[in-house]
N, C-alpha and C positions, 0 to 999 in steps of 0.2 A: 524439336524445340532447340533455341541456340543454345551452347554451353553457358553453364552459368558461373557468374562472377563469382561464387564459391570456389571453383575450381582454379583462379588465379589468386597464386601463394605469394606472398609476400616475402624481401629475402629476410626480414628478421626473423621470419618462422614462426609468424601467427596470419590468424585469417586476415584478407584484406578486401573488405567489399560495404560497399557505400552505405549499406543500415548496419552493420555490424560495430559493436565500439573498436578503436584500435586497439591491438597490440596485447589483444586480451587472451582470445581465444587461440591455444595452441597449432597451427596448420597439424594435420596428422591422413594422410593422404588415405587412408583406409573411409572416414570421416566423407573424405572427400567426394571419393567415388560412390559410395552411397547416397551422398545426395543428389549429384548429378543421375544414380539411377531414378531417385523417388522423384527428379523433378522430369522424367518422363513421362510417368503413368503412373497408376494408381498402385502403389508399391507395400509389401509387406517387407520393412526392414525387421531380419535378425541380427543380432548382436549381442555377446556374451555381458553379461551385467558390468554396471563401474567403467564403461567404455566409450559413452558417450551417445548412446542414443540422442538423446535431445537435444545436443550440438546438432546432427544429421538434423531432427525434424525444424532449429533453428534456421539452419543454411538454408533449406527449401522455402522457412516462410520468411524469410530474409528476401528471397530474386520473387516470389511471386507478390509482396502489397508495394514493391516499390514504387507502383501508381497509387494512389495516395485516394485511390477511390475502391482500392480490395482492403479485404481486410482477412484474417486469418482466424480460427475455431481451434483452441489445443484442447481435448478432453483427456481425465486423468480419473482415474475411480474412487482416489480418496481426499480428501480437505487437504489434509499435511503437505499432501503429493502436488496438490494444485497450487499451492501457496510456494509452494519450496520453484515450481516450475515459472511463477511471476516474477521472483526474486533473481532468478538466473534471465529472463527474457528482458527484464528491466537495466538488466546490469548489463549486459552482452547486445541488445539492440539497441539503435540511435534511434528511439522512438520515445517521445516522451510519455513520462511514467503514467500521467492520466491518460492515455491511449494504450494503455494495456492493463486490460480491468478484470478484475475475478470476480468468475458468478457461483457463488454456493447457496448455500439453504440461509444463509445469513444473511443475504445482499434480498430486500423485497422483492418482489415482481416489480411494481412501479419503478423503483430505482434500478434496478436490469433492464426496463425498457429503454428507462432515458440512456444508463451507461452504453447499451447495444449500438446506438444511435452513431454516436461518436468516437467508438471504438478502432483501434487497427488492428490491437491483439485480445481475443477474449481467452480466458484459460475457465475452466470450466468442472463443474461433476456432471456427469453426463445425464443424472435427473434431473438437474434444472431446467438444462437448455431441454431436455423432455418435456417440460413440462410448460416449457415456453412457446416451446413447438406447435406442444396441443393445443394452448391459450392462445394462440396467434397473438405473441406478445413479440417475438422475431422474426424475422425475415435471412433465409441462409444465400439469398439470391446474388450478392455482390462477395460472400465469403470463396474466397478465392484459394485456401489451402483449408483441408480440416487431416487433425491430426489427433489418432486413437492411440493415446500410451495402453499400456497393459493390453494391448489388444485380444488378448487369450482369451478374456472377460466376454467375448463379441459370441457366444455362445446363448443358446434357449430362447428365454426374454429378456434378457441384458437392455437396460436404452441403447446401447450404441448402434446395434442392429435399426431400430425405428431411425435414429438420428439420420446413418447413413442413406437408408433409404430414402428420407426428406432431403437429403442434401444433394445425391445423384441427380431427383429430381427437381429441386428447386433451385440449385447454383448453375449460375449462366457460364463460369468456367472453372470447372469443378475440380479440385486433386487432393488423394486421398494417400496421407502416408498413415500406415500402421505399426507400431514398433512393438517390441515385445524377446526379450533373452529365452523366454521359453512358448515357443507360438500353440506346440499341442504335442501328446504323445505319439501321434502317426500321422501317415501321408493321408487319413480321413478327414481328425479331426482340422489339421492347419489347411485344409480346402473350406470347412464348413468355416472357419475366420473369415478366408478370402474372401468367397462369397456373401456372406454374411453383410461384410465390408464394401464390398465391388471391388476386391483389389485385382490385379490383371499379372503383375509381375511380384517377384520373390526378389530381394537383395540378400543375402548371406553371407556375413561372414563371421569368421570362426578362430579358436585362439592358436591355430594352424598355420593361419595366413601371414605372412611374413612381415607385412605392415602393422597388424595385430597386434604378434609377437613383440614388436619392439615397447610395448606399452601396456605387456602384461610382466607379470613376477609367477612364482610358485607358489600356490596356498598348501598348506602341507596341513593334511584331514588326517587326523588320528583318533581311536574312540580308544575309553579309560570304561575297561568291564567293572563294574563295582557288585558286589556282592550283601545282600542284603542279610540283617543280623535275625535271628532264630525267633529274638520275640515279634517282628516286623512278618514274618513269615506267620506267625501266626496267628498274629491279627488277619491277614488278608487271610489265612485258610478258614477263619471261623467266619468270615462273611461269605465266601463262597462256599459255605453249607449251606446258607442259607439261600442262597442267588439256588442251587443246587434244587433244595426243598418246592421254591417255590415254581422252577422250573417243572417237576414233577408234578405240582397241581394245573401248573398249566397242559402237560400232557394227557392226565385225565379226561381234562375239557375237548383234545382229541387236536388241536393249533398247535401241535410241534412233537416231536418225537427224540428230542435230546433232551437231558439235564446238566450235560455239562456244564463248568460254569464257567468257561470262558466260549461261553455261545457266541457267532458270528453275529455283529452287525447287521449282515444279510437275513441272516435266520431272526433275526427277532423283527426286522419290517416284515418277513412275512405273518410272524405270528401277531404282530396287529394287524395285518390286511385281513387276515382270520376273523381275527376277533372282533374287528369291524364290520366284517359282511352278519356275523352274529346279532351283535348291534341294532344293526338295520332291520332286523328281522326280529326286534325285541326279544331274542332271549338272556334271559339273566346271565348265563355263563357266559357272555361278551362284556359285560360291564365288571363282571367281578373275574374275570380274565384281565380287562381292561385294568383293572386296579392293582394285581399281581404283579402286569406287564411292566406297571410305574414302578413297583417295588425293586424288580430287577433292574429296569436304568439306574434307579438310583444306590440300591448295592455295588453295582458296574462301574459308577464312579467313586465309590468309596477303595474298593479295588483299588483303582486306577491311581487313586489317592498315596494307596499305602505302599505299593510297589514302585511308584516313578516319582512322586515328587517328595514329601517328607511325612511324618508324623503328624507336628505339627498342623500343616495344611489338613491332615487328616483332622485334625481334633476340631480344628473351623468348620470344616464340612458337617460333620456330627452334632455341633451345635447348633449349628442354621437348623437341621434338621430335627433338632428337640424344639427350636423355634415353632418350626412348622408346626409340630405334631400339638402344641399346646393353642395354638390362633383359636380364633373363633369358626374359622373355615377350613380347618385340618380335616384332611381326606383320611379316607382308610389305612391307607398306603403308609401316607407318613407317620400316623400310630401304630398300626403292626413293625412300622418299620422300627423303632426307637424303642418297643418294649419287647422286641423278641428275643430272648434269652441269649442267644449265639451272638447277637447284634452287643446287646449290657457287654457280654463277657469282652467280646471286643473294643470296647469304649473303655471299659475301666484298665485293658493292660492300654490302650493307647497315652490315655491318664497318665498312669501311672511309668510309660516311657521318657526316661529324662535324658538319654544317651543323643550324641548329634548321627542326626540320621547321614548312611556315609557320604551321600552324594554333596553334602553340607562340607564334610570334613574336604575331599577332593577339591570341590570347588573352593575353598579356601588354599590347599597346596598350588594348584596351577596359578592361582594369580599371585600368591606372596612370589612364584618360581618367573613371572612376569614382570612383574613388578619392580621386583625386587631384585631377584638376583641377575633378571636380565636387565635391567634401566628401562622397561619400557612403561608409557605412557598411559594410557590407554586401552580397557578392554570392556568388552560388551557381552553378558551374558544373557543368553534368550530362553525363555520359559511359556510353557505352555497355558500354567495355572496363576491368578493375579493374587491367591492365597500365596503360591510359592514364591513368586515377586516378593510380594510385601514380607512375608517371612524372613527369607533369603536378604534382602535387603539390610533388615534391622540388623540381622545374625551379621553381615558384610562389613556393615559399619561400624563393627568394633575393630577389626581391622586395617579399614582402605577407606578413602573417601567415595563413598558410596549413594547414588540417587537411584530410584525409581520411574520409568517409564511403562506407564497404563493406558488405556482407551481412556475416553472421554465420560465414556454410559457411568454412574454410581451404581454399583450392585451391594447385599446390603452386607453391612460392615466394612464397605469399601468406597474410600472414595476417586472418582475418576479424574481425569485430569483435563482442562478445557485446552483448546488448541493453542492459547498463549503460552497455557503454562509450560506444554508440551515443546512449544519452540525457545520458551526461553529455557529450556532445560537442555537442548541438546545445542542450543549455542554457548551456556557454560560447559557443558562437554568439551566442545570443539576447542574453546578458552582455555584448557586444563584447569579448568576450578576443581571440576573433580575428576576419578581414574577407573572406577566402577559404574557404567550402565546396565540395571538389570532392567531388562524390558520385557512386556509380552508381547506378540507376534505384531500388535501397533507400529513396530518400525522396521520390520522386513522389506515389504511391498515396495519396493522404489524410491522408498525414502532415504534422502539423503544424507545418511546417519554418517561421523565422522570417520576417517581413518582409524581403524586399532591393530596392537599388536595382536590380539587372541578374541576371538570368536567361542564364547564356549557353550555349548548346543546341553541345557540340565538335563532334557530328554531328547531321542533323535525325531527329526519330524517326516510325518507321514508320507509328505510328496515331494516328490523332486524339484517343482516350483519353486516352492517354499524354501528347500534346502538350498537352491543355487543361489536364490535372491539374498537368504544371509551370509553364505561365503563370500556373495558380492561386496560384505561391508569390509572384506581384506585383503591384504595382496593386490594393491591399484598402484601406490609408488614402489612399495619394497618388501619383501618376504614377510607372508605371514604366516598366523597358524589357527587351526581350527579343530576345537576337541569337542568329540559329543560323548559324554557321561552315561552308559548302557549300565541299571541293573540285571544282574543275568536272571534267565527263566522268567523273564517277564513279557510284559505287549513290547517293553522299548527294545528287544531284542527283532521281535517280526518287523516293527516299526523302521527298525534302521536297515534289515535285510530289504526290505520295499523300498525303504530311501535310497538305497545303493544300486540297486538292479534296476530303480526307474531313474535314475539319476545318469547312470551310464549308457542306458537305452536313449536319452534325450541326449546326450551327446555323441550317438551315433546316427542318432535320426538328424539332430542338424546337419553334421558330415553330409549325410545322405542326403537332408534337404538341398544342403551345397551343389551338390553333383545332376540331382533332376530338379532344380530349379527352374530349367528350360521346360522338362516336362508338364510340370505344374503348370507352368503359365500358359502353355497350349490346352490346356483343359482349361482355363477362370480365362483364357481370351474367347475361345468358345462360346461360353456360358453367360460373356459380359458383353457379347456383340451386339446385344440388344439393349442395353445402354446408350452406348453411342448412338443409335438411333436416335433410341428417345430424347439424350440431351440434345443431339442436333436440331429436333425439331423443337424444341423449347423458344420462346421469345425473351426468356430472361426476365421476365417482371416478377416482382415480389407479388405474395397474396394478399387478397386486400387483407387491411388488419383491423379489427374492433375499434371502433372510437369505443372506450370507456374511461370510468370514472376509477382511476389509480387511488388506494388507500394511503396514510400518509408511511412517510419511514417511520422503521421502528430500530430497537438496540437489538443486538445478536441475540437471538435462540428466541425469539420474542416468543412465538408458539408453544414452547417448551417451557418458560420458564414462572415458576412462581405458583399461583392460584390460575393460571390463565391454560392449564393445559385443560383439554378438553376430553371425555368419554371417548373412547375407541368405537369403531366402526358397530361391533357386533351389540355395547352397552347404548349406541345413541339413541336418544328418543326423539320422533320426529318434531316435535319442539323444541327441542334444544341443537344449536347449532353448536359445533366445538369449533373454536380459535384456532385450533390446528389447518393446515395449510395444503400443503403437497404434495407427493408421493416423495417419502425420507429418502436419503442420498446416503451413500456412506460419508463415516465421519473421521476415518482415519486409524478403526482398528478393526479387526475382525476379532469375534467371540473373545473374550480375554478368559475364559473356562473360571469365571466366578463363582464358580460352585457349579451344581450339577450341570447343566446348560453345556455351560462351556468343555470341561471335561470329559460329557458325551462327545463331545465335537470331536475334541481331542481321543479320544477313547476307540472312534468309530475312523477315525481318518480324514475327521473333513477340517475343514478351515472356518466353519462359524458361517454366520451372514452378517452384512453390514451392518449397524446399529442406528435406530432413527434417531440422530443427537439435534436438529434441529430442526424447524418446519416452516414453511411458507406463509405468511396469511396474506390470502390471495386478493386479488383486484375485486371492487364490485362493481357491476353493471348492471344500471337500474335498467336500460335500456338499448335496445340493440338494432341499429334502422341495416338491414343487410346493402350491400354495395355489389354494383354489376361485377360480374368476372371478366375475363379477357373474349369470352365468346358472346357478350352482349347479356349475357341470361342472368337473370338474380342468382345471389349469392344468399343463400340460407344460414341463419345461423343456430347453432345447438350449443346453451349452455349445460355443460358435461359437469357433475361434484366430484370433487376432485380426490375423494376414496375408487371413484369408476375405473383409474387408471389401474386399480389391480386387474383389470377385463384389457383388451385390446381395443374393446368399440370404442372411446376415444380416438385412440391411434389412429384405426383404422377412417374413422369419419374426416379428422383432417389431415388425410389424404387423399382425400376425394377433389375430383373438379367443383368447385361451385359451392361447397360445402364451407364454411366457418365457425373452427368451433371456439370453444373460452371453456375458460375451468374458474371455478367458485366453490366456495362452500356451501352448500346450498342448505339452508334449512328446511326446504321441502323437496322431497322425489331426487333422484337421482339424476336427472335429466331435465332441462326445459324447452317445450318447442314454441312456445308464444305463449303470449299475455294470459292467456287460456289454459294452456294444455303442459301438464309436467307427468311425467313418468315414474312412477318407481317399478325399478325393475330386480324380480328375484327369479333366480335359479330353483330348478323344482327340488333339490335341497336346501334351501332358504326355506320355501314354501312349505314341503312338508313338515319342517323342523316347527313352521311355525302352529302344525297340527300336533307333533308328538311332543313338542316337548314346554309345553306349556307358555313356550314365548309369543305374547301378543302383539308385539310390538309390528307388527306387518300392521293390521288392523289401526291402530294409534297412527301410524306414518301417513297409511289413505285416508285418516279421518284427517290429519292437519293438513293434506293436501290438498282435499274437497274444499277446507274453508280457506282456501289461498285460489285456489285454481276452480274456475269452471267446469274442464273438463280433464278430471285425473284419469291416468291408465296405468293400468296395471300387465306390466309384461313377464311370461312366465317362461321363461327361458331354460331348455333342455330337453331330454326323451322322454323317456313315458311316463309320465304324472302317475298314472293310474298303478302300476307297475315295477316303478323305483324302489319301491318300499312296500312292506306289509303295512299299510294304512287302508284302511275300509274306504269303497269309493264313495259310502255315501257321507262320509266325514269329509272329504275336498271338494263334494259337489255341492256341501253344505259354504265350506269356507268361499267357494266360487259363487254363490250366491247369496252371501253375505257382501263382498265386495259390489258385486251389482247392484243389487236389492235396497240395502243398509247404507251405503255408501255413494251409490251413484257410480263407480268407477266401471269404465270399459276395462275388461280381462281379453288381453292377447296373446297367443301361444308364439313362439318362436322357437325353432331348433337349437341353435348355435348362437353365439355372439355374431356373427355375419350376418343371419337371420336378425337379430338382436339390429346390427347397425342401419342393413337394409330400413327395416320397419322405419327406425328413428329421421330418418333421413324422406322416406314417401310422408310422414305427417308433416313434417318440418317444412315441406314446398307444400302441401293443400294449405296449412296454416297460413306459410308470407308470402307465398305468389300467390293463392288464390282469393284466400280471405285478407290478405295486406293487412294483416296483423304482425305486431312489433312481439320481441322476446323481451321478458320481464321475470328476474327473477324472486322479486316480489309478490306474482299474478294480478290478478282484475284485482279492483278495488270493491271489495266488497261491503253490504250493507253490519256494520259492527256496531257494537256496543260502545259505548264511551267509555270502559274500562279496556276493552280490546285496541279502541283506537290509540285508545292511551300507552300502553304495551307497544303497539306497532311503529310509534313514533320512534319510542325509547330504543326499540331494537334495532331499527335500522340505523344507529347512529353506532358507528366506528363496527359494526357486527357482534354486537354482544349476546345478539340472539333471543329470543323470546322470554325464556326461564331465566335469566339474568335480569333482561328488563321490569319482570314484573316484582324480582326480589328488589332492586332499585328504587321500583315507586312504593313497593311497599317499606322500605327505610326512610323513602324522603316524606312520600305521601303525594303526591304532585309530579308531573312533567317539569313542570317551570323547575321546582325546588331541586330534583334530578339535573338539568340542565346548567345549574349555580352551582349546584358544591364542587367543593376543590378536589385536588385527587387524594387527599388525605382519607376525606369522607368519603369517599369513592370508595376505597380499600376497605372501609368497614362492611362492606356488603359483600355478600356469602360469594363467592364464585367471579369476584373481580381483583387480579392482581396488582403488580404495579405497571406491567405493559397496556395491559388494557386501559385503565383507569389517566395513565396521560394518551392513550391512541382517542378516548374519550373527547379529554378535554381540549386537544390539538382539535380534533373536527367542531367542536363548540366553539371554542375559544379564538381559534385560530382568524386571519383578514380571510376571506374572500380573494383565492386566486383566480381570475377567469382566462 
């Protein structure tokens, strides 16, 4: 490839090249060369954080849409991160702003079709365009650069992994840059990225390199041992008597052989794997194992409570948990837990603790010592627990001018923060409105949190990632510092020996990666030779894509928000369709340890999981006439419900030749293969669940299915039915012929989800090639009542679902009288909010676009 106009520097000493704005972007020759690698081949850049990564992945998509018919893919893992990357691509490319579009959970399908269209730069969560993918609602054929931030993430099921795979194979001239400050702990895992990616070559560099060098400072890491006070100590040792105690019934049960009570992590997933194969096997001391088990997580983070973050936070956690114990649906657990003697005794010195817990006192000395005595500006302190945020905070702002930074989720007594308020909070930061950010781990991950003097770490965090990514928020112009807060004889002491030894191992494994970087890429040139094959032999045509019937726009979080959220997968009845959308994306923070939840996270090592903040409501398609593919042959179409994508057979289907799939909500079966025929398919744990544990709802799903569909099926998906479980055979050979017998439905076995796709894919061609039958995911029109017709009108308008539509007629009384009221009236009916109630009257009300 010729060299690219990135690589000619300008003599003022910024970049100079024909999509880039002028005079903006600093030349930094380090910058340089990296992108001239990644505009060779498909490149994994490393780069020390705060350095510029995105610059690099800008310059590559800078020389490759200069034809004005590419277009470029940036994916990022969280909202904040994709929004913050528009803001710098809009400012820094000479492309106009409505040609550089952001696709999240907030932006509809319909509206990301149309945006996609006329796009140069799309920035992205990589569940969307997932899920865009599936729906053949995009086309990656003319994307001419895609770019994986955080690429680390390209691990397990991650979407990036499907993404790329769709894009190797369906862009006509494909280049894949990956970025990432920390790619993996060994030369194992940063291969399983590459590959993962299709990446072929390594770029590396390192704060060694002398180009680097010129554009890094010192962060100066120093930890403050604090020493926790006697009554604080014994708080935490009357709970682990009891953590102790209940360890010891669990050893009875014969699931573990320690009582200690700071039991590993590891050791207690084995003793629920224990106590689950008991479970399975119905006997009692699994379930009341099972309940002990809960007792100790949630001792564990009481713990966790009292030795690393404060009192206080502890007295919240203990609360929630008298909360619990009083509900109407209080488990065992959370009342042994709140009336056990050792537990009182602990609640009432925690009570009755009025002293500032010391990591309270410290953190107030370093910043008045910042602040104050040194004139600095700005400092950021990061915490694990959203209790010790907000705690921490109030206790600050007698002080310092002090704000709070949280995730988005509400957990309860807490409220989250929406992504506005998150940006307009860290651009009064940037403003010096205020001097104190206390955050939870929401703005580590690549966010582009401002310059400060101190970094102060309230507990040390568990992984190296994580720790490098918040050093990154200092020492980019000029010396900074960086203090983490260690109670002694506690986790934060193991915690921060783990962070240091894998922190310094990750910066000798880049070294290293530095040095076999050639190595590497002889093994993923290898491995990727069959690639280039296949791309070469590609024609470059887009697949065809669904003519369908796009719903209208809606306001942000529309899925989410109000009366309009809908039952979870496991509570839905198959008459009731939920408003919710498609597979949740992150929202821009991981776990914020709101209580127990998060705390385990924290407690055990891990980082949380994304949080579903908002959801999709997806396209409908009444109908679906399939389109020839490139080899002449009909194109099949499968509409997929868009809970399916917890499975791969979506994935898996379109990627197939000749295949077409779409995603819906479906309020019948999980699958539709024509006007006829829809599937619901369960795993022989589904299935027998729906034997032992009194859930009918399998049953209810194939009866609403029979009255939509002709010919329902039922697919049983997994190993041995008979076997899996102590269930008698002649109790599933009853429920297997109950579904035949009672119901009408054909029972299919499959092995695997492959087995699973296979099968879906042979019905779906006898259906539209043989029988030339259309997909409907409505089904046949059946002979109905004039109260069901009436129902079926109401529901298919804006998808309100069946159980909604009949609470509607039963308000208004009438179709018609439904169809007139306003959305005032609308809202008075059980189960319709305000998104729903105008998505309503927008399809009623609305002109006629053809």
């Amino acid at each position: 490839m010729a060299q690219s106009d990135a690589d000619a520097g300008s003599t003022d000493g910024h970049v100079d090249h024909p999509l880039v704005t002028p005079e903006l972007l600093e030349q930094r020759r380090y910058q340089r060369e990296l992108a001239d690698q990644a505009l060779d081949d498909h490149t994994l850049v490393c780069l020390p954080t705060g350095l510029g990564k995105t610059t690099v992945s800008l310059l590559v998509t800078a020389e490759r849409i200069q034809d004005a018919q590419w277009k470029s893919l940036l994916l990022a893992p969280t909202k904040p991160l994709v929004q913050q990357h528009a803001e710098f691509y809009r400012e820094a490319l000479k492309v106009p702003d409505d040609e550089i579009v952001v696709f999240t959970g907030e932006v509809r399908p319909a509206k990301r079709s149309d945006l996609w269209a006329d796009a140069r730069v799309v920035i992205a969560t990589p569940q969307v365009v997932e899920n865009d993918l599936v729906g053949n609602r995009i086309s990656l054929a003319n994307v001419t650069h895609c770019t994986f931030d955080e690429c680390h993430r390209a691990t397990g099921d991650y979407a990036y992994n499907y993404i790329a795979e769709r894009y190797h194979e369906d862009a006509s001239d494909p280049l894949v840059t990956a970025m990432s400050a920390s790619p993996g702990g060994d030369e194992e895992e940063i291969l399983t990225v590459c590959e993962n990616l299709g990446l072929r070559e390594v770029a590396v560099m390192t704060e060694d390199d002398a180009d680097v060098a010129e554009h890094t400072h010192d962060t100066e890491l120093e930890w403050k041992r604090i020493e926790l006070p006697e009554t604080v100590l014994e708080i935490r040792d009357a709970i682990n008597e009891v953590v102790s105690d209940r360890l010891a019934q669990l050893k009875e049960v014969g699931v573990t052989s320690t009582t200690q009570p700071d039991v590993s992590e590891r050791e207690i997933q084995k003793i629920q794997g224990k106590l689950s194969e008991l479970m399975d096997n119905d006997q009692s001391e699994g379930y009341s194992g099972m309940s002990l088990l809960a007792e100790v997580r949630k001792l564990r983070t009481a713990v966790t409570y009292a030795e690393t973050q404060s009192v206080e936070a502890l007295r919240r956690y203990f609360e929630r948990q008298k909360e619990a114990a009083r509900s109407s649906g209080a488990s065992k657990a959370d009342q042994r837990l709140v009336s056990d003697p050792k537990v009182m005794e602990a609640m009432r010195k925690a009570e009755n603790f009025t002293d500032l817990h010391p990591k309270f006192r410290q953190t107030r000395m370093l910043l008045a010592e910042t602040l104050g005595i040194e004139n600095g500006e700005r400092v950021i302190v990061f915490t694990e627990s959203r209790d010790t945020a907000e705690t921490l905070t109030d206790f600050l702002s007698d002080h310092f001018e002090t704000e709070k930074f949280v995730g988005q989720s509400d957990t309860e007594g807490s409220e989250g923060m929406t992504q506005t308020q998150q940006q307009e909070t860290l651009d009064r930061f940037r403003a010096g409105e205020f001097e104190v950010l206390v955050s939870t781990s929401v703005a580590e991950e690549g966010l582009d949190v401002p310059e400060v003097d101190l970094v102060l770490f309230y507990e040390p965090v568990p992984t190296a990632i994580r720790s490098i990514q918040r050093k990154g928020r200092t020492g980019r112009q000029t010396e900074g510092r960086v203090v983490v807060l260690l109670a002694e004889d506690t986790r934060d002491e193991a915690y921060f020996w783990k962070s240091r030894q894998d922190e310094q191992r990750m910066e000798d494994e880049l070294r290293t990666l530095k040095s076999v970087a050639g190595q590497l890429e002889s093994k993923l040139g290898g491995e990727q030779a069959g690639v280039d094959e296949y791309n070469d032999g590609q024609s470059g045509g887009e697949r065809g894509e669904a003519p369908g019937e796009d719903g209208p726009d809606g306001d942000e979080g529309t899925a989410s928000s109000g009366n309009d959220a809908g039952p979870s997968d496991a509570q839905r009845q198959p008459s009731e369709a939920p408003n919710t959308g498609e597979r949740s994306e992150a929202d821009g923070q991981t776990a914020d340890s709101d209580g127990q939840a998060g705390l385990d996270a924290f407690a055990d090592g891990a980082t949380g999981e994304d949080e579903d903040e908002t959801a999709d409501v997806p396209d409908e398609t009444k109908g679906s006439t399939p389109e020839p593919h490139a080899d002449g042959d009909e194109t099949v179409a499968i509409v997929a419900d868009q809970r399916e994508l917890d499975s791969t057979i979506a994935r898996d289907l379109s990627t197939r030749e000749g295949v077409q799939t779409e995603l819906e909500t479906l309020a019948v079966g999980d699958y539709v293969l024509s006007d006829r025929v829809v599937v619901e398919r369960k795993t022989v744990e589904d299935f027998l669940d729906t034997l032992t544990g009194g859930d009918r709802s399998m049953f209810e799903q194939v009866g609403d299915a029979t009255r939509h569909y002709a010919r329902p099926v039922v697919v049983v998906e997994g190993g041995d039915l008979y076997g899996e479980r102590n269930v008698h055979h002649k109790a599933i050979q009853g429920a297997l012929a109950s579904l035949a017998v009672d119901f009408g439905a054909s029972v299919l076995r499959t092995n695997d989800e492959d087995e699973t796709a296979d099968l879906l894919e042979t019905v779906a061609r006898r259906e539209q090639e043989e029988s030339d039958r259309e997909v409907s995911v409505h089904g046949e029109k059946q002979a109905k009542t004039l109260g069901e017709q009436q129902e079926y009108v109401v529901a298919s308008v804006a998808e309100v679902g069946p159980v909604t539509a009949r609470a509607m007629l039963e308000q208004f009384g009438s179709v018609e009288a439904v169809m007139t009221a306003d959305e005032d009236a609308l809202k008075e009916v059980d189960g319709v909010g305000d998104v729903t109630a105008q998505r309503f009257r927008d399809v009623v009300g609305s002109e006629f676009e053809g």
